[in-house]
N, CA, C and O atoms as a DFTB+ gen file, in Angstrom:
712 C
 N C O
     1  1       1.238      46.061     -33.117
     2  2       0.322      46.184     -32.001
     3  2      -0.627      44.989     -31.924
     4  3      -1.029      44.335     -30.962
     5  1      -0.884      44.901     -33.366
     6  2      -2.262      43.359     -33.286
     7  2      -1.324      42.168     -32.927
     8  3      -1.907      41.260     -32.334
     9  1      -0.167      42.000     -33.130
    10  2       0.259      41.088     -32.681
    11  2       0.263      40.957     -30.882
    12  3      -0.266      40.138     -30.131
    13  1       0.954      41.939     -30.677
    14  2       1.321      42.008     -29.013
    15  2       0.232      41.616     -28.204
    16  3       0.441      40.907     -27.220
    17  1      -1.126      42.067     -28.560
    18  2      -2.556      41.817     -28.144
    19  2      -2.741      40.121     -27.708
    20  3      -2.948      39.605     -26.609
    21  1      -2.514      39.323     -29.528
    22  2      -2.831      38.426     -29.813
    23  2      -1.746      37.571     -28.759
    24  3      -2.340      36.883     -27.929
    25  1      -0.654      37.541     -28.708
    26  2      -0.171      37.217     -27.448
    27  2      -0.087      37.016     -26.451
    28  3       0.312      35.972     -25.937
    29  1      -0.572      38.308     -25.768
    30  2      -0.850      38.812     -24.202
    31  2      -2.193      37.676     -24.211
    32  3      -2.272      36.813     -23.337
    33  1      -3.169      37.798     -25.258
    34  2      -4.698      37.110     -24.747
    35  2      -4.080      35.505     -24.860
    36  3      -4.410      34.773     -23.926
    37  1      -3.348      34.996     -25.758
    38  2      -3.016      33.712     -25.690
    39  2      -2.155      33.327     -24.490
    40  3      -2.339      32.219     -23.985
    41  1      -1.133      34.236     -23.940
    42  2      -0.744      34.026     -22.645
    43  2      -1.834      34.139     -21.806
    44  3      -1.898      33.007     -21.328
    45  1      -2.901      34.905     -21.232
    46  2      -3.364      34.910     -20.385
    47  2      -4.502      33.717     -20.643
    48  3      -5.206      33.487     -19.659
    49  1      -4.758      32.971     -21.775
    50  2      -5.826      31.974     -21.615
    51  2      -4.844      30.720     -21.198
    52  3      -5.209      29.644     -20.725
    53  1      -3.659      31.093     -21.463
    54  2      -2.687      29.774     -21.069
    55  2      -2.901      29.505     -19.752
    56  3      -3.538      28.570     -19.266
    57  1      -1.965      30.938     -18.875
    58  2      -2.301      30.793     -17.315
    59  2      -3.456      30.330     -16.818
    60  3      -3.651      29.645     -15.814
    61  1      -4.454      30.905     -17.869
    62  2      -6.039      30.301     -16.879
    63  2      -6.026      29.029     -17.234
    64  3      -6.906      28.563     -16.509
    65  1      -5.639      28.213     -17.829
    66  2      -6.237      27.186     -17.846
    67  2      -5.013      26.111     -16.767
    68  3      -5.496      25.178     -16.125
    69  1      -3.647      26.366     -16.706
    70  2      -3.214      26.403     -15.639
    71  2      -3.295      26.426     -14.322
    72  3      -3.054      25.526     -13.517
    73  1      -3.672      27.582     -14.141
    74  2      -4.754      28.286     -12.957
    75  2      -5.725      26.804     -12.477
    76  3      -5.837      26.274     -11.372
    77  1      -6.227      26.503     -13.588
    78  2      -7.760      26.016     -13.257
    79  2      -6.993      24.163     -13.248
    80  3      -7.664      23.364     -12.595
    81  1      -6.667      24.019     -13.420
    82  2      -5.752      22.571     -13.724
    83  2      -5.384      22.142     -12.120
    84  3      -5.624      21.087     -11.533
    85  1      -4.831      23.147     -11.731
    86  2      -4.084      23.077      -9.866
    87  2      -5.022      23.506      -9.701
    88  3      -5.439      22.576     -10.391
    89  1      -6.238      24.262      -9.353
    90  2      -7.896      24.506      -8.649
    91  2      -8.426      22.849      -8.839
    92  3      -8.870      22.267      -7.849
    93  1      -8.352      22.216     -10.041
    94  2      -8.851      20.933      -9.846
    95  2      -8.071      19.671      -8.998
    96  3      -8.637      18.945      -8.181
    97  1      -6.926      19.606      -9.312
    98  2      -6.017      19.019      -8.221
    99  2      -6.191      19.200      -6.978
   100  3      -6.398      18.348      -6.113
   101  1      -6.117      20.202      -6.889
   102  2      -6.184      20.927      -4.986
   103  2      -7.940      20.268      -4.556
   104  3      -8.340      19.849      -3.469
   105  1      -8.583      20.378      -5.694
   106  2      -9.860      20.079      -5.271
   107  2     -10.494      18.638      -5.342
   108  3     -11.412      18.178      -4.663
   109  1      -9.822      18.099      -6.259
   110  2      -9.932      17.088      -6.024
   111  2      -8.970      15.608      -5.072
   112  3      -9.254      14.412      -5.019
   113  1      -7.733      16.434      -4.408
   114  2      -7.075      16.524      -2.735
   115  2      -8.098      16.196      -1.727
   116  3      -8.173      15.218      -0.984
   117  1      -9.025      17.423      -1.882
   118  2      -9.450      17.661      -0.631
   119  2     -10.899      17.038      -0.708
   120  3     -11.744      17.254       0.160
   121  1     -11.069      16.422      -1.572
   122  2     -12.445      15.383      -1.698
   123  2     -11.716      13.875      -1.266
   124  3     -12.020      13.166      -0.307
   125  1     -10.828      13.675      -2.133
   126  2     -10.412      12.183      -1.867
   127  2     -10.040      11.946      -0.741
   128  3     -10.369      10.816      -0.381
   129  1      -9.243      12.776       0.322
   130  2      -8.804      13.694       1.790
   131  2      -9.652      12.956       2.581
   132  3      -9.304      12.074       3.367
   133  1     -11.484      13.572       2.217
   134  2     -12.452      13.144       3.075
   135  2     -12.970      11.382       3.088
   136  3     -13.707      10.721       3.820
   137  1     -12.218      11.114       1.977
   138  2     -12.961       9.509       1.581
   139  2     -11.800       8.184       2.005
   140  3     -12.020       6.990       2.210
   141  1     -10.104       9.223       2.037
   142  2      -9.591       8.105       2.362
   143  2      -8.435       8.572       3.845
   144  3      -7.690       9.542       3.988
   145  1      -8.699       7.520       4.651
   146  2      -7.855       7.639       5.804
   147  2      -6.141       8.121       5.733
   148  3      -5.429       8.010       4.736
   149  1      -5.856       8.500       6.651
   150  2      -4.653       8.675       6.384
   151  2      -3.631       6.989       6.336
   152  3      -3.772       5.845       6.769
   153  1      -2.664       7.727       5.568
   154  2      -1.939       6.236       5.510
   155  2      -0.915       5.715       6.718
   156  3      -0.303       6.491       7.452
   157  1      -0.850       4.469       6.782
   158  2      -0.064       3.847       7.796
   159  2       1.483       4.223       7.359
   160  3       1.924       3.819       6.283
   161  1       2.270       5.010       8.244
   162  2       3.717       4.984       8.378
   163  2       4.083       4.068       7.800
   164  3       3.420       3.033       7.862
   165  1       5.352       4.131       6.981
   166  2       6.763       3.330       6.782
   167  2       7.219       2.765       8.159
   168  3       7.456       3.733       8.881
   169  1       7.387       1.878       8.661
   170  2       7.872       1.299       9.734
   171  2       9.259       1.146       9.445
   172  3       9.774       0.800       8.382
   173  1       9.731       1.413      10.395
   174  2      11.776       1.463      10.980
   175  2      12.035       0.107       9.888
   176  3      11.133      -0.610       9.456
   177  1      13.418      -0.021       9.594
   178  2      13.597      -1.250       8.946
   179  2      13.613      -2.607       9.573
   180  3      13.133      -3.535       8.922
   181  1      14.043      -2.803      10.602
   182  2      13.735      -3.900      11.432
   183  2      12.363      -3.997      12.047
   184  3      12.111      -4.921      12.820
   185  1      11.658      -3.280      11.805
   186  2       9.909      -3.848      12.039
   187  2       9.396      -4.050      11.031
   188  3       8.204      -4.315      11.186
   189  1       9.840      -4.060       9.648
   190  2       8.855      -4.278       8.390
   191  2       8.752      -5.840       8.233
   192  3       7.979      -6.368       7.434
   193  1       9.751      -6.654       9.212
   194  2       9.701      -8.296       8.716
   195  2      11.299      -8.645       7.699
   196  3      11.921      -7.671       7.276
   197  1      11.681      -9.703       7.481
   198  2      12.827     -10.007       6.923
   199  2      11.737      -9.861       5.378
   200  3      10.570     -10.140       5.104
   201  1      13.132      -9.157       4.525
   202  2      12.952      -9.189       3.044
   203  2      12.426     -10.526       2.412
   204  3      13.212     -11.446       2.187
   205  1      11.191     -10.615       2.151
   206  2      10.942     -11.856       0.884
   207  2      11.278     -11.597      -0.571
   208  3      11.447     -12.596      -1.270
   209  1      11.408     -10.320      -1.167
   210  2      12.396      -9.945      -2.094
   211  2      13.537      -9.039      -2.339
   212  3      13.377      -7.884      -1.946
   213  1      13.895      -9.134      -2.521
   214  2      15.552      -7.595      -3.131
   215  2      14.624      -6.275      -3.902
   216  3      13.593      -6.465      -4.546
   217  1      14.854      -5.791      -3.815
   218  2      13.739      -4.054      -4.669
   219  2      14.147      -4.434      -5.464
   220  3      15.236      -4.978      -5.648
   221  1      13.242      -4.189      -6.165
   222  2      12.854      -3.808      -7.626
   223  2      12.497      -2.342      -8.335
   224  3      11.762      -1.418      -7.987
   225  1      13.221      -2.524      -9.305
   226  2      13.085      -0.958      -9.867
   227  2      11.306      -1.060     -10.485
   228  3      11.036      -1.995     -11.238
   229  1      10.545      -0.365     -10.220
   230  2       9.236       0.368     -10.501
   231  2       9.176       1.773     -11.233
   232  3       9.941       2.719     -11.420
   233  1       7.735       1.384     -11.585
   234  2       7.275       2.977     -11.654
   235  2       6.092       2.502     -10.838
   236  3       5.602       1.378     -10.940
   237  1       5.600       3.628      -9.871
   238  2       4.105       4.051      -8.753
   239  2       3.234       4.467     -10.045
   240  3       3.491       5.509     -10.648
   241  1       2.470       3.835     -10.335
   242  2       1.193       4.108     -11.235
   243  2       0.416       5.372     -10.463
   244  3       0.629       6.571     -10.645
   245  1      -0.435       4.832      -9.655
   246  2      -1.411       5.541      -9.029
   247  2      -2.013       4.888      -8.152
   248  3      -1.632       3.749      -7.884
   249  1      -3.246       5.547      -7.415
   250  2      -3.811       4.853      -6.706
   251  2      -5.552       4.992      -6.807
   252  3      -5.894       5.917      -7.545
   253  1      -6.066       4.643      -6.524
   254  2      -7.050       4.420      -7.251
   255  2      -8.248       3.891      -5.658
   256  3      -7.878       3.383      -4.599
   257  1      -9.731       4.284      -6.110
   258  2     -10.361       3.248      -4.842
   259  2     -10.557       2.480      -5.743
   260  3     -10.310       2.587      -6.944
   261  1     -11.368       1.048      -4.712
   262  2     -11.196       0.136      -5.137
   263  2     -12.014      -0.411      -6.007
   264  3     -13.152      -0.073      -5.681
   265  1     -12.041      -1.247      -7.178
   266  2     -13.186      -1.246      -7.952
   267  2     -13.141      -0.394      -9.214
   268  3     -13.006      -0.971     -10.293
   269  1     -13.260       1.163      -9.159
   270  2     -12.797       2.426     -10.257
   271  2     -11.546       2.347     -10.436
   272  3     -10.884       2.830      -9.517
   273  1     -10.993       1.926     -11.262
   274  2      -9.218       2.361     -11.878
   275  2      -9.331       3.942     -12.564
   276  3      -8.318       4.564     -12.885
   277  1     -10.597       4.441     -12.721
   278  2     -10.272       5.848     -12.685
   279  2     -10.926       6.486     -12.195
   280  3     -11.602       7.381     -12.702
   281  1     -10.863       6.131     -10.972
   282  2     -11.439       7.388      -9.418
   283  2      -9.645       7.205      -8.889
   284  3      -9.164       6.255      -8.271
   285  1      -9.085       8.197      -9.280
   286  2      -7.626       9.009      -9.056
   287  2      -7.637       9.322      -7.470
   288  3      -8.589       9.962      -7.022
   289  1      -6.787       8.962      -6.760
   290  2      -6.611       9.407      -5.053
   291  2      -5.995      10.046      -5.158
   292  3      -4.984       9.518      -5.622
   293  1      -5.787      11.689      -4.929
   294  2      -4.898      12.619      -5.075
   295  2      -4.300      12.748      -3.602
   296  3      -3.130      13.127      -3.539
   297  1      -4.998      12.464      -2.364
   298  2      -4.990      12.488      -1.219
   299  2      -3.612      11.714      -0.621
   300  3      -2.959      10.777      -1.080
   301  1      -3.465      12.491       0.559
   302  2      -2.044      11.730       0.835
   303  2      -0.370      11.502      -0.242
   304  3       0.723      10.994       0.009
   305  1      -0.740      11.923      -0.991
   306  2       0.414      12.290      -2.522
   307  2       0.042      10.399      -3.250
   308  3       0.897       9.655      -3.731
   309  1      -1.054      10.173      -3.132
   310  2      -0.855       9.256      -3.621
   311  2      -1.309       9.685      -5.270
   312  3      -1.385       8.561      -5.765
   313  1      -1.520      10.289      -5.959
   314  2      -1.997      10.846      -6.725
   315  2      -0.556      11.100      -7.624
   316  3      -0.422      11.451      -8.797
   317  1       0.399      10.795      -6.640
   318  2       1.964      11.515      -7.789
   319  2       2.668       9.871      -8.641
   320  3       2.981       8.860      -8.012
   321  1       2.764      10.047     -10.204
   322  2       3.202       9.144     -10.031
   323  2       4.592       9.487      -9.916
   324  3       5.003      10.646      -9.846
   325  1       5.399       8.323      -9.894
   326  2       6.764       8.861      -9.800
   327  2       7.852       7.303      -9.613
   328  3       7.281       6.287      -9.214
   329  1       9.041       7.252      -9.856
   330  2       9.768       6.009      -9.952
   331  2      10.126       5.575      -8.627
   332  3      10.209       6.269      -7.614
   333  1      10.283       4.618      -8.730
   334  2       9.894       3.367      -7.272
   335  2      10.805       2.467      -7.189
   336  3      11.491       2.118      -8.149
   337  1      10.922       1.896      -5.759
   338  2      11.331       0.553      -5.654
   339  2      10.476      -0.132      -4.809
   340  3      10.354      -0.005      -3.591
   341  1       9.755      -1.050      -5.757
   342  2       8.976      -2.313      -5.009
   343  2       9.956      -3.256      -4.356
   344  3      11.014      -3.689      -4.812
   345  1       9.241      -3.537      -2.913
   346  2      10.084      -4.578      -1.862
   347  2       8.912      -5.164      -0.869
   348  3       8.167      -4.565      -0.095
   349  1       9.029      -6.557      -1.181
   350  2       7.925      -7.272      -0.345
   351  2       8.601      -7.545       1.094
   352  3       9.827      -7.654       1.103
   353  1       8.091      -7.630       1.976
   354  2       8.632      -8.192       3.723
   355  2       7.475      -9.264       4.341
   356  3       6.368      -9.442       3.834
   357  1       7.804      -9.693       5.115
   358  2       6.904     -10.670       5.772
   359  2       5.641      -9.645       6.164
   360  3       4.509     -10.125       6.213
   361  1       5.814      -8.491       6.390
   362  2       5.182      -8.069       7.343
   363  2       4.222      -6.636       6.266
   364  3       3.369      -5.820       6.616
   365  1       4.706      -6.827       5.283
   366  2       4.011      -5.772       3.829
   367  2       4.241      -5.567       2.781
   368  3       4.292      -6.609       2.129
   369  1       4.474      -4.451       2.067
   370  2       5.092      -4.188       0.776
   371  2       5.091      -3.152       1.250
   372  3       4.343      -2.696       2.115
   373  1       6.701      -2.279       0.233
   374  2       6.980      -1.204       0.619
   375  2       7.349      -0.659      -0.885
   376  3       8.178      -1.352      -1.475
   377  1       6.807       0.578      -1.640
   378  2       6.848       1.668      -2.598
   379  2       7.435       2.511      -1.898
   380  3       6.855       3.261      -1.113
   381  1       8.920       2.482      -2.144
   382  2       9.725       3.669      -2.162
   383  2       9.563       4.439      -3.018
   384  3       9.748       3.842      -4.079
   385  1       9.207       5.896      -3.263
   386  2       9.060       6.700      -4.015
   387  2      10.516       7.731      -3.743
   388  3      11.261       8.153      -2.859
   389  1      10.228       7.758      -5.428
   390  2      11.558       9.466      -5.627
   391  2      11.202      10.651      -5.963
   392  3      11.237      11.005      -7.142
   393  1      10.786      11.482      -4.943
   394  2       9.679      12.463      -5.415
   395  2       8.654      13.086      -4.435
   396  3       8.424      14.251      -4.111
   397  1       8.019      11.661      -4.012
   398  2       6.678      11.756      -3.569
   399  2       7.127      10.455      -2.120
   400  3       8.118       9.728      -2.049
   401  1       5.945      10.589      -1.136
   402  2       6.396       9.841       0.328
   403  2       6.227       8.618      -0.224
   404  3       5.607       8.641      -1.287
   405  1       6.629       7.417       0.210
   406  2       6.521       6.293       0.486
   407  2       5.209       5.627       0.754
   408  3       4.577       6.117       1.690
   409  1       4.735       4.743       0.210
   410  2       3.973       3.930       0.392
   411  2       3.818       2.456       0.839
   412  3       3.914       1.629      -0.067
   413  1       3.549       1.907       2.336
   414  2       3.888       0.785       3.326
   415  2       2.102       0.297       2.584
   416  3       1.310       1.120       2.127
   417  1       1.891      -1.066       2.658
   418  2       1.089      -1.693       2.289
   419  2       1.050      -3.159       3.327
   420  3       1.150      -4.311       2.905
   421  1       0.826      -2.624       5.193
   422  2       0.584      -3.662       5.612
   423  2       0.086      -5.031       4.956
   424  3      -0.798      -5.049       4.099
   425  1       0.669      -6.070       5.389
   426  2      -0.222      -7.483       4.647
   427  2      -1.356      -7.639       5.503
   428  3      -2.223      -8.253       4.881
   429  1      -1.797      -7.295       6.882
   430  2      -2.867      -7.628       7.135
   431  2      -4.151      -6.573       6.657
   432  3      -5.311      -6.600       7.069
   433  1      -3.584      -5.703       5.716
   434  2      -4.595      -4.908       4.599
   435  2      -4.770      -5.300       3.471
   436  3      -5.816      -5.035       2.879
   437  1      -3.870      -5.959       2.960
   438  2      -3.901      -6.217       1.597
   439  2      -5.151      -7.505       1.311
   440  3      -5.055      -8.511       2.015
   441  1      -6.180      -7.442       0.383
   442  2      -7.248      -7.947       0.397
   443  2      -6.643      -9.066      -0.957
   444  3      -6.702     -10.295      -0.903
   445  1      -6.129      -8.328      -2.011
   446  2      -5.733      -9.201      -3.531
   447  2      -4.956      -8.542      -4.276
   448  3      -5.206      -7.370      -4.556
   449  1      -4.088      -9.052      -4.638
   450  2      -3.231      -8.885      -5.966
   451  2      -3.495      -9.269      -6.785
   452  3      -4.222     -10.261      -6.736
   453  1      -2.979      -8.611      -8.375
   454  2      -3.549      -8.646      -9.850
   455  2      -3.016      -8.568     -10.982
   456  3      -1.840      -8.914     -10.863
   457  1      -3.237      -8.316     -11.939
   458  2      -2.495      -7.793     -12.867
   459  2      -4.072      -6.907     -13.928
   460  3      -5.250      -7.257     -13.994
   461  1      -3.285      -5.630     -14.635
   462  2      -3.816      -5.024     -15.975
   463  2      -3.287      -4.357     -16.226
   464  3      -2.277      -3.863     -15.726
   465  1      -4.324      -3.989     -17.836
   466  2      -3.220      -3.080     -18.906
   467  2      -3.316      -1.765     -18.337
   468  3      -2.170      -1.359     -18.145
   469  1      -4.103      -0.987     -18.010
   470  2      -3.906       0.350     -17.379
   471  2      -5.160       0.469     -16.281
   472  3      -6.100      -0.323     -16.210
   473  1      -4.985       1.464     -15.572
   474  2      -5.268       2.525     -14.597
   475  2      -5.137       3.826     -14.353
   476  3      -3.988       4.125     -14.026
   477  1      -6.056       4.902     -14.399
   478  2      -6.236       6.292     -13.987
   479  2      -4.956       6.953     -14.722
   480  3      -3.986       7.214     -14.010
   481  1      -4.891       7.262     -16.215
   482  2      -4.000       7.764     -16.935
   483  2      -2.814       6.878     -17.580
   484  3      -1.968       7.514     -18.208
   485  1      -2.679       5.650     -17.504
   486  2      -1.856       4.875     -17.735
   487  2      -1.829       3.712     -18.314
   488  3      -1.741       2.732     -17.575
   489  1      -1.898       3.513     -19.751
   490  2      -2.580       2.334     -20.550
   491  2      -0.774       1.323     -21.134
   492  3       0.017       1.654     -22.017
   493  1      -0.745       0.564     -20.543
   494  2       0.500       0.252     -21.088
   495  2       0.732      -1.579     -21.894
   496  3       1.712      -2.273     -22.167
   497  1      -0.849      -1.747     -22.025
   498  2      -1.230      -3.106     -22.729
   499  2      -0.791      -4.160     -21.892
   500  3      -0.235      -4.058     -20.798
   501  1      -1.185      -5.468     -22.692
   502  2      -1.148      -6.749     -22.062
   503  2      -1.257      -6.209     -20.246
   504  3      -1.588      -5.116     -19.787
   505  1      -0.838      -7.451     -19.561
   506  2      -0.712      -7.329     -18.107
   507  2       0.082      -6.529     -17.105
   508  3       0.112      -6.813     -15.908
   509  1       0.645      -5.640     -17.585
   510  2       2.083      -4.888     -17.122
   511  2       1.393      -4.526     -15.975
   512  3       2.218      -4.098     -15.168
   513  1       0.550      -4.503     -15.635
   514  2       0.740      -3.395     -13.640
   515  2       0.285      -4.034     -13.053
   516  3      -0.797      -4.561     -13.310
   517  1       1.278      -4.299     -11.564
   518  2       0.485      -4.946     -10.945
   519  2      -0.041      -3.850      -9.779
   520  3       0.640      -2.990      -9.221
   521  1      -1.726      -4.208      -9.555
   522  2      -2.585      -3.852      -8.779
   523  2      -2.718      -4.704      -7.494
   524  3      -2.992      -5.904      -7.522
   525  1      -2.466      -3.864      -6.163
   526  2      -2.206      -4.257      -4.937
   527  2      -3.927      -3.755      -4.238
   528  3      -4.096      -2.604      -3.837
   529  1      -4.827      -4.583      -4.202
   530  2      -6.003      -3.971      -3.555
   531  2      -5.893      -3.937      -2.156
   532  3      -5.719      -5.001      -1.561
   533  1      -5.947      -3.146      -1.694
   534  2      -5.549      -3.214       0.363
   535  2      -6.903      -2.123       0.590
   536  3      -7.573      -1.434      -0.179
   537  1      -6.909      -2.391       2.200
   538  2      -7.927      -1.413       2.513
   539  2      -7.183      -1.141       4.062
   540  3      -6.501      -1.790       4.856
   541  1      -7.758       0.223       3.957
   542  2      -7.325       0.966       5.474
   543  2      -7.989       0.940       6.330
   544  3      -9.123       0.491       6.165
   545  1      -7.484       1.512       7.900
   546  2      -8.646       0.936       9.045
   547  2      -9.828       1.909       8.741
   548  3      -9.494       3.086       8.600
   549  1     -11.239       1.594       8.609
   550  2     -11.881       2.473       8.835
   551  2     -12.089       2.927       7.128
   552  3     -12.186       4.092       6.741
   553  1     -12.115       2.094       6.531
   554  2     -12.426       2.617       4.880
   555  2     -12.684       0.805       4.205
   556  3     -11.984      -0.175       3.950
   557  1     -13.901       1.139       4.163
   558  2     -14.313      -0.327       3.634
   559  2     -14.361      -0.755       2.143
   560  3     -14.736      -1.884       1.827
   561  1     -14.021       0.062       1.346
   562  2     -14.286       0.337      -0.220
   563  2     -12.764      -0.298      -0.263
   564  3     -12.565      -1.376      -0.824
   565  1     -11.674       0.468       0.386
   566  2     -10.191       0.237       0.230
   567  2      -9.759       0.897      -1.291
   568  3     -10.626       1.343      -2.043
   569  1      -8.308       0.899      -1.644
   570  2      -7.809       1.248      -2.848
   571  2      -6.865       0.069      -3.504
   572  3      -6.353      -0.929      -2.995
   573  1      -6.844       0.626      -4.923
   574  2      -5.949      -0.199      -5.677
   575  2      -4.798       0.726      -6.082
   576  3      -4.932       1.792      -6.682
   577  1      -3.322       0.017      -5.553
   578  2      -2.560       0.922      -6.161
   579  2      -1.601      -0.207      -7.384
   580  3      -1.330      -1.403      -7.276
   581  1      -1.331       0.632      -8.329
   582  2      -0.974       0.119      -9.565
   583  2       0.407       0.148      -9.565
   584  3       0.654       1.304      -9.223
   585  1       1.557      -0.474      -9.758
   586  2       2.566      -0.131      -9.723
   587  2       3.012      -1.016     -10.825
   588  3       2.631      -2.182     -10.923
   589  1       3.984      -0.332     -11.814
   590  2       5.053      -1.135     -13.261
   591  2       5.693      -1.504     -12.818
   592  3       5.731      -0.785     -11.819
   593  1       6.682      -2.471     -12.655
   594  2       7.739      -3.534     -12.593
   595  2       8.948      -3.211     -13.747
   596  3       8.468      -3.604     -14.810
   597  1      10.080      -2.758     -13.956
   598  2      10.701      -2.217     -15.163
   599  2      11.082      -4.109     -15.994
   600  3      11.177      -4.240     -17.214
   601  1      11.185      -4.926     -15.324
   602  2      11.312      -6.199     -15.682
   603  2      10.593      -7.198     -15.631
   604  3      10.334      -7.464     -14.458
   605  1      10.088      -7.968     -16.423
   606  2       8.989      -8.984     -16.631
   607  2       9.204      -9.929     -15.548
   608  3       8.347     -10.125     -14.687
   609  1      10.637     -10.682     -15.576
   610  2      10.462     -11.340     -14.375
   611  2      10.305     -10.850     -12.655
   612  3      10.217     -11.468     -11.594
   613  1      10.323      -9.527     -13.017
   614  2      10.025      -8.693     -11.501
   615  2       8.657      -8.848     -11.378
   616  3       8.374      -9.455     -10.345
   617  1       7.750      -8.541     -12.013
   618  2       6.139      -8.462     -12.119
   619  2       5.999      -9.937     -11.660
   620  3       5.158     -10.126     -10.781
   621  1       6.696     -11.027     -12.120
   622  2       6.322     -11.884     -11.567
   623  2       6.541     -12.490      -9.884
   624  3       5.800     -13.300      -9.327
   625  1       7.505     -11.976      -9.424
   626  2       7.973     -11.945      -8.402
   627  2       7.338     -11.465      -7.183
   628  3       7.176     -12.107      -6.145
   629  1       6.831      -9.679      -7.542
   630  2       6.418      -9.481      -7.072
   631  2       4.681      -9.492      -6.561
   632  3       4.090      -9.030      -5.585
   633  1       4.196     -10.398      -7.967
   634  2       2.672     -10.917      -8.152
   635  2       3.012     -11.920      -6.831
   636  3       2.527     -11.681      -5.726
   637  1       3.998     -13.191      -7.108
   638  2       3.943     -14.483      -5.949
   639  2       3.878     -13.993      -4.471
   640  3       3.114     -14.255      -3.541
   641  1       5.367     -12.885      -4.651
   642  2       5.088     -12.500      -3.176
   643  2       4.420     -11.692      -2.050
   644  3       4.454     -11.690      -0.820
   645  1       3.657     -10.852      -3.246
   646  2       2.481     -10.121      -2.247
   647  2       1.357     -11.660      -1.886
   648  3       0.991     -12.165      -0.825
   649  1       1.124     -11.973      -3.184
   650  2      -0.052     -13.005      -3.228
   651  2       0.056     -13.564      -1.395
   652  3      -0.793     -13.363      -0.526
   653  1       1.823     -14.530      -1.205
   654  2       1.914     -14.951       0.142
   655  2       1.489     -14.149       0.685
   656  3       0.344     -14.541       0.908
   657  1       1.587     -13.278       1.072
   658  2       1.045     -12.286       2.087
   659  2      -0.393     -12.257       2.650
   660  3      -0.608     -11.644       3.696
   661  1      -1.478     -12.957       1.933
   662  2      -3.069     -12.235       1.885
   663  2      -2.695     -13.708       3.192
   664  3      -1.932     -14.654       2.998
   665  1      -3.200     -13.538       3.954
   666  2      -3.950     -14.734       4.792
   667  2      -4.990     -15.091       4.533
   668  3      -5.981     -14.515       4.983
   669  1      -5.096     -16.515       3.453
   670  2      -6.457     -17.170       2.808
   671  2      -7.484     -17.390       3.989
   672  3      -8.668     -17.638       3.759
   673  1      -7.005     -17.293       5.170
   674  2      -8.238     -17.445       6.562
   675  2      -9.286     -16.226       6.599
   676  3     -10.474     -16.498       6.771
   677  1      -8.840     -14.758       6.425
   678  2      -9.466     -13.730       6.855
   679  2     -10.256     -13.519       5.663
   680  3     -10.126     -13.733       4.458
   681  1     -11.406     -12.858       6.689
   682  2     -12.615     -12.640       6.360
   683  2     -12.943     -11.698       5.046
   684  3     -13.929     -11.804       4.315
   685  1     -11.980     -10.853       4.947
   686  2     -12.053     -10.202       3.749
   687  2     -11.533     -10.948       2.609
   688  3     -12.072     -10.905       1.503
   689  1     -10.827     -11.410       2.786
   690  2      -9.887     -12.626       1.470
   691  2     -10.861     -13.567       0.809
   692  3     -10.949     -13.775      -0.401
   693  1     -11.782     -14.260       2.042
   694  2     -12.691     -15.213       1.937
   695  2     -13.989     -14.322       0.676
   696  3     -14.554     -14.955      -0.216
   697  1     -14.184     -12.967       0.900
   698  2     -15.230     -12.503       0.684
   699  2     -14.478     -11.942      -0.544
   700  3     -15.281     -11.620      -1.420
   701  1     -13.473     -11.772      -0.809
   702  2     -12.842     -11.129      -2.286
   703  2     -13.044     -12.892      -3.367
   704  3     -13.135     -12.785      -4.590
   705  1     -13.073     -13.936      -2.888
   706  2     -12.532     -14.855      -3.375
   707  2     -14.196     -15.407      -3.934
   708  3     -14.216     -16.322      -4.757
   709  1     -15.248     -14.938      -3.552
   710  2     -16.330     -15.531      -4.377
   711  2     -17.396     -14.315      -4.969
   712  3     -18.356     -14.625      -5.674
């Protein structure tokens, strides 16, 4: 009997803390919800711009605002990580996700590209992630999303060819740069 007890109460502190795990998720959804815009569509394949690279196998780190690598965006599923293919275009970067929606990273958002060892749950040393800082219409803080490269010379690839992307003229680039 003392056993069955001791059970039932260890199952039911399990569920609660379960319980309370998705209450914080859901809640912290619907905060990040209010702070970040919705995201810009995947555009058709012939409007994203001709390929400046071939995909690359990834992992989607997270996303992050900008500045905090651990203020977590749960909003919009950006909050899931999940395996990827990074692909730069004239016209953005595109995070195919397996799992979770897609992530388009207009270039006339993207403020700077980066590199570090981790972000919002994810410590993986030296320079491994690269961090894409972009900002949305109507959100001036913007986010950083982190994404792994499964190959060293991919990270590099895809560091050069977002980098092309920033237009060194605009006003935000100018103002990231001092």
């Amino acid at each position: 009997m003392r056993t069955a007890v001791t059970i039932a109460v260890l199952l039911a502190l399990g569920l609660l803390v379960l319980w309370s795990m998705r209450r914080g998720w859901r809640s912290r959804g619907a905060s990040t919800a209010a702070e970040v815009p919705e995201l810009p569509a995947t555009p058709a394949e012939g409007l994203r711009g001709a390929p400046v690279t071939g995909p690359m196998e990834a992992t989607y780190i997270s996303s992050t605002r900008a500045g905090d690598w651990l203020d977590r965006v749960v909003a919009h599923d950006l909050g899931v990580r999940s395996a990827a293919q990074a692909q730069v275009f004239e016209r953005g970067v595109l995070l195919a996700r397996r799992g979770a929606r897609d992530v388009w990273v207009p270039s006339q958002s993207l403020r700077s590209v980066g590199t570090t060892s981790g972000m919002a749950g994810k410590y993986v040393g030296g320079d491994g992630i690269v961090v894409l800082t972009w900002a949305l219409a109507g959100d001036e803080r913007g986010l950083d999303t982190g994404v792994r490269p499964r190959r060293a010379q991919d990270r590099t690839r895809l560091l050069e060819a977002a980098r092309d992307l920033i237009d060194p003229t605009s006003a935000v680039a100018q103002k990231e740069q001092q």
